[in-house]
N, C-alpha and C positions, 0 to 999 in steps of 0.2 A: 323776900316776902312770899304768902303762900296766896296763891292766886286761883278763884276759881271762873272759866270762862261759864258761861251760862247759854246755852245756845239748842236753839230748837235741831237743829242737823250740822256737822263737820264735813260733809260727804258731798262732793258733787251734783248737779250744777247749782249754779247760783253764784252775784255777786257779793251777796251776804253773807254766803257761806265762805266766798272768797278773803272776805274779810276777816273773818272770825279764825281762819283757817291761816292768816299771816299775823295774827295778833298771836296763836298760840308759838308759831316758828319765831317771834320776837323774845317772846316769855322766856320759852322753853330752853331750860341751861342756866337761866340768869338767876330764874326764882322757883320757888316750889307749886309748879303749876297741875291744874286739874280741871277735868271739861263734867259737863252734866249739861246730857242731848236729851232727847226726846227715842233716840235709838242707840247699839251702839255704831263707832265710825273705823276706819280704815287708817292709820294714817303712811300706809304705803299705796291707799286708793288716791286720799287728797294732797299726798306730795305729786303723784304721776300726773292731777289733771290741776293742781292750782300751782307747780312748782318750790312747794314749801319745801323744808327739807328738818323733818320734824320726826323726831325718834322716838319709838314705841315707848321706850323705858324713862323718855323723860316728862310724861307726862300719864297721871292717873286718871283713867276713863270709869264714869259714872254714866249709867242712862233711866230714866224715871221704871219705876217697876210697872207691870201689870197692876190693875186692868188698862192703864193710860198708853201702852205700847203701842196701842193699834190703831191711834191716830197718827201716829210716823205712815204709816201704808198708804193714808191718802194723799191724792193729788194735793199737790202742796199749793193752791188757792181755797180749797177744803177745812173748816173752823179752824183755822189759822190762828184765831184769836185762846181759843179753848186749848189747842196746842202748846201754845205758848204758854199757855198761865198753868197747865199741869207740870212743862218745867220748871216752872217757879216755884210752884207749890214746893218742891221737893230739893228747891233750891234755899228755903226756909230752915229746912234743916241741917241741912253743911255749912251754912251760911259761919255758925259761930267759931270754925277751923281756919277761916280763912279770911285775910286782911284786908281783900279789894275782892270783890265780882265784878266781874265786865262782860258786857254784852254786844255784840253786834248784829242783831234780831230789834232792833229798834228800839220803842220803850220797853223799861223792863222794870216792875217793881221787888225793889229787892228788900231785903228786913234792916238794912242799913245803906247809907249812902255808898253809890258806887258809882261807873263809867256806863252809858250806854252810849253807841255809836249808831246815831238816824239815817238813814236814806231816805227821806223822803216827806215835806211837812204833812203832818196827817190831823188831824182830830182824836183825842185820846177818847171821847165819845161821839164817833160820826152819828150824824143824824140816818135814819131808816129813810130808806127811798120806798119801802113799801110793808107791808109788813109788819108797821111799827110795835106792836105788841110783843110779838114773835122775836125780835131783834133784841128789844129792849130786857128780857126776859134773861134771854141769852147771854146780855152783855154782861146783868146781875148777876147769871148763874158764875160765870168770868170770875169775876169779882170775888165771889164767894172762895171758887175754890184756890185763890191764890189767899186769901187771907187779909188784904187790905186794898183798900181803891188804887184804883192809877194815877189819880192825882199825887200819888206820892213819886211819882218819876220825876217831879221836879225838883225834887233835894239833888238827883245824880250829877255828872259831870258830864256833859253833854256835849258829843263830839259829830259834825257833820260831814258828809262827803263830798259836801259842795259848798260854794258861798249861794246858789241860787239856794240851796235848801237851808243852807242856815239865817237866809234872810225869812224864807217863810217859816220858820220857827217860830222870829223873831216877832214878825207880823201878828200869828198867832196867840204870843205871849203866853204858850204854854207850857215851855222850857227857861233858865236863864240863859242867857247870851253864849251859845256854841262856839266851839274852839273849831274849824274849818281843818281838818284832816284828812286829803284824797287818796284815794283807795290804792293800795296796791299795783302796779298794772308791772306785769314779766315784762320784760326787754325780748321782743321775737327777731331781734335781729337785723338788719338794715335790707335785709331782699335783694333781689336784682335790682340792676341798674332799670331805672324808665323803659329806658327805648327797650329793655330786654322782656318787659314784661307782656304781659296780655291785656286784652281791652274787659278782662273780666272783674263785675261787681260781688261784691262777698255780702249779704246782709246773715251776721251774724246773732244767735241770739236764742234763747228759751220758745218751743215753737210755744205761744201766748197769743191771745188773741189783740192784745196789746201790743205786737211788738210792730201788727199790722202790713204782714209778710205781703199781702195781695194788692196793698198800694205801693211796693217797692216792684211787685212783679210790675205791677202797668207802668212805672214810671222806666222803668228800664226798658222798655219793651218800646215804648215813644221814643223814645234819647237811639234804640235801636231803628227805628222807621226815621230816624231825623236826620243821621250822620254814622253812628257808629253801627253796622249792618254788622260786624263778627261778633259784638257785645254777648257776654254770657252772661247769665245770673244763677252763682252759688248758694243759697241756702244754709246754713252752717248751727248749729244748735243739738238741742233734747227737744225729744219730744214727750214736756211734759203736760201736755193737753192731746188727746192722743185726738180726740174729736176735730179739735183746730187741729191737728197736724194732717188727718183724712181730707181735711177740708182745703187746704191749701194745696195739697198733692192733686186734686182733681182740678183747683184750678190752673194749676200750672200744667197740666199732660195739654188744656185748651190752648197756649199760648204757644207752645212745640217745646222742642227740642232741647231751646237754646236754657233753658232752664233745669240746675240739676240739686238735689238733699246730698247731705254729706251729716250724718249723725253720729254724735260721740266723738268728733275726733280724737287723737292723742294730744297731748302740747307739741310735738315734735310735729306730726301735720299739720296740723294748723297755721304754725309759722311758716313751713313750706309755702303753703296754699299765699297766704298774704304776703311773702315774697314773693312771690310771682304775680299776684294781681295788681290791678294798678287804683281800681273804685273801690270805695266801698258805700251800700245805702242802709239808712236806720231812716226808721219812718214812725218809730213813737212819739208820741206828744207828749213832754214835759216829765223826759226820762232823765232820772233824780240826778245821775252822773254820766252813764255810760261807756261801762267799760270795755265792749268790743270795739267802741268810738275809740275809745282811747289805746287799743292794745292795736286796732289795723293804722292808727297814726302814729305810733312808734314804727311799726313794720316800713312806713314809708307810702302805705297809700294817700289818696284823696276820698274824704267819708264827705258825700255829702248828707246832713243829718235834719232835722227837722227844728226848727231859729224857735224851740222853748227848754225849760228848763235846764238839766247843767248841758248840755250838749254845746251851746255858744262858748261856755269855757272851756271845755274841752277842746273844743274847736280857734281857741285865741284870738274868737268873734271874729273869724274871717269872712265877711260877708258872701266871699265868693262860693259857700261851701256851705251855706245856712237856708234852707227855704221853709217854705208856709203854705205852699197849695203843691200839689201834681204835677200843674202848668209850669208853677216858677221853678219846680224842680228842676225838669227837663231843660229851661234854658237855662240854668245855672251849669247844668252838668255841660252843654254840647256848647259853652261860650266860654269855659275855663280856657284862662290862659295861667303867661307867667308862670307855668309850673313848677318851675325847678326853685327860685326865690320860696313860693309859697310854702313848698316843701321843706325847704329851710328854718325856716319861720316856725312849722307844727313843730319838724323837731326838735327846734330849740328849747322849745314850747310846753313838750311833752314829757320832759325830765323834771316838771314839778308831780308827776303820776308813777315815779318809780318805785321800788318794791324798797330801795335803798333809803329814800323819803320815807315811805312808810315806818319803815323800820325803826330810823332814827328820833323819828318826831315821837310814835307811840312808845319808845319807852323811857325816852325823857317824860312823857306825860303822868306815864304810872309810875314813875321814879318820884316828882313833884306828887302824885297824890297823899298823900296823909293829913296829919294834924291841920296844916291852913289850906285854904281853899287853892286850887291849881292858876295861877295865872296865867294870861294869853300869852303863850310862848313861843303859838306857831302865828303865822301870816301867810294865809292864802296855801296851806298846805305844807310849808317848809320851813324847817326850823328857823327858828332865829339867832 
């Protein structure tokens, strides 16, 4: 089949781009595959940081022309929405080369029915929190320059990364009923043994102001005055909020030492680092999947993460490892026992998140795409 991916960036960081960046290492070989970015991409940058293994020559790189180029430059929370629809716009026109488009940049309206892959339930027209003129204006402008509304995203084949988000799809009723496909996640390796490790926490992640890096700093920082006095806390991400990222740095130099930034790792560090630690904290609320949740629970840590959205799956709703305020953090963390069972348990647990899952579910899916509609084939992320 000739296949074209349709994606705002290929390029590191991101878990979307993670995505998109193992849909094409699926493709690529099998069928006559082809991306169209918003720039162009690397693919010896996002095999070294997402572990793909995806060759220059087996796939054809498009990126939107000028003047639309130079919203690739901005901060990638920046008209995200305008972004997107200039690659679609120009996704209009290749569109008739090629037998499927697929997306993993969420909704995506394309000139024929295709695949998009959600992260996250949203509203295809949130309402303005302030603004409303201004927003609304914007959204038209959207609109326009893709060529048709968004309501048309609901002809696609709609694949989610979680069952928490494919319930809120459902709720919203403004997809048909997603087919539950979890993301990719490297295998970093089994780490040192427990006893061998260190008492050090990893919050990993995009520095965002969402990711909520300064309630994981204080939460550690208690669990460190409560029982664990050698506790460190590593930091680990991009900093692509460079403002949060100033911001966090001055509060952490207040708290000492025991706090350190580790930016850009390699894939090869970074498994280091999470084999040898033994926590890890995420402190977003009702983060869609979570993939560093998922990538320091392969490694063999303990994430305790915040009890909303996919993170309890991710986590195989281990109560002991799920909190809701600061307070309950801190005694969840310095009360853990049973370690070594529970540890069992994640990584049993965590081989419905591998790269080899991925692989096999998403191309039986585009395999099954054509003439009738794709039946449910995967359950809870794994083939059937």
């Amino acid at each position: 089949m000739r296949i074209l991916i349709v994606q705002r960036s290929l390029s590191p960081p991101g878990g979307g781009n993670a995505v998109a960046a193992w849909m094409v290492h699926a493709l690529a070989g099998e069928h006559d595959v082809a991306t169209l970015t918003a720039s162009d991409w690397s693919a010896a940058q996002t095999n070294a940081f997402y572990g793909t293994s995806i060759r220059e020559d087996q796939v054809k790189r498009f990126a939107v022309p000028a003047p639309w180029t130079w919203l690739a430059g901005l901060p990638e929370d920046r008209l995200n929405r305008l972004r997107m629809c200039s690659v679609l716009r120009y996704a209009r026109s290749h569109a008739p080369k090629y037998d499927v488009l697929i997306t993993a940049d969420n909704y995506a309206v394309f000139p024929k029915r295709g695949i998009q892959y959600l992260h996250y339930p949203a509203d295809l027209h949130p309402r303005p929190t302030r603004l409303d003129w201004i927003v609304n204006v914007y959204f038209a402008a959207c609109d326009r320059l893709v060529g048709a509304p968004w309501s048309d995203v609901r002809h696609n084949l709609t694949l989610a990364n979680s069952r928490w988000t494919a319930d809120g799809l459902e709720r919203m009723g403004e997809v048909s009923t997603p087919i539950v496909l979890y993301p990719p996640v490297l295998d970093p390796g089994d780490g040192l043994p427990w006893s061998e490790r260190s008492n050090t926490f990893l919050c990993i992640g995009r520095f965002h102001g969402s990711k909520r890096v300064e309630l994981a700093m204080d939460i550690v920082g208690r669990v460190r005055a409560a029982t664990l006095r050698d506790a460190r806390l590593i930091v680990v991400g991009s900093a692509v909020d460079h403002e949060y990222t100033n911001r966090i740095i001055r509060i952490a130099a207040n708290h000492g030492e025991w706090i350190d930034f580790r930016e850009d790792l390699s894939r090869d560090e970074l498994n280091r680092l999470m084999g040898r630690s033994r926590y890890g904290i995420q402190a977003m609320e009702h983060e869609h999947f979570g993939m560093a949740t998922a990538e320091m629970t392969r490694a063999g840590m303990l994430v305790f993460a915040h009890d909303s959205g996919g993170s309890p799956e991710v986590l195989n709703n281990e109560s002991a490892l799920l909190w809701s305020s600061e307070g309950e953090a801190v005694r969840k963390i310095v009360n853990v026992h049973d370690i070594e069972p529970l540890r069992a348990r994640l990584k049993a647990h965590a081989k419905l998140f591998s790269t080899e899952s991925f692989v096999a579910g998403f191309r039986e899916i585009v395999a099954r795409f054509g003439g009738a509609p794709v039946a449910r084939t995967l359950r809870d992320g794994v083939p059937m």
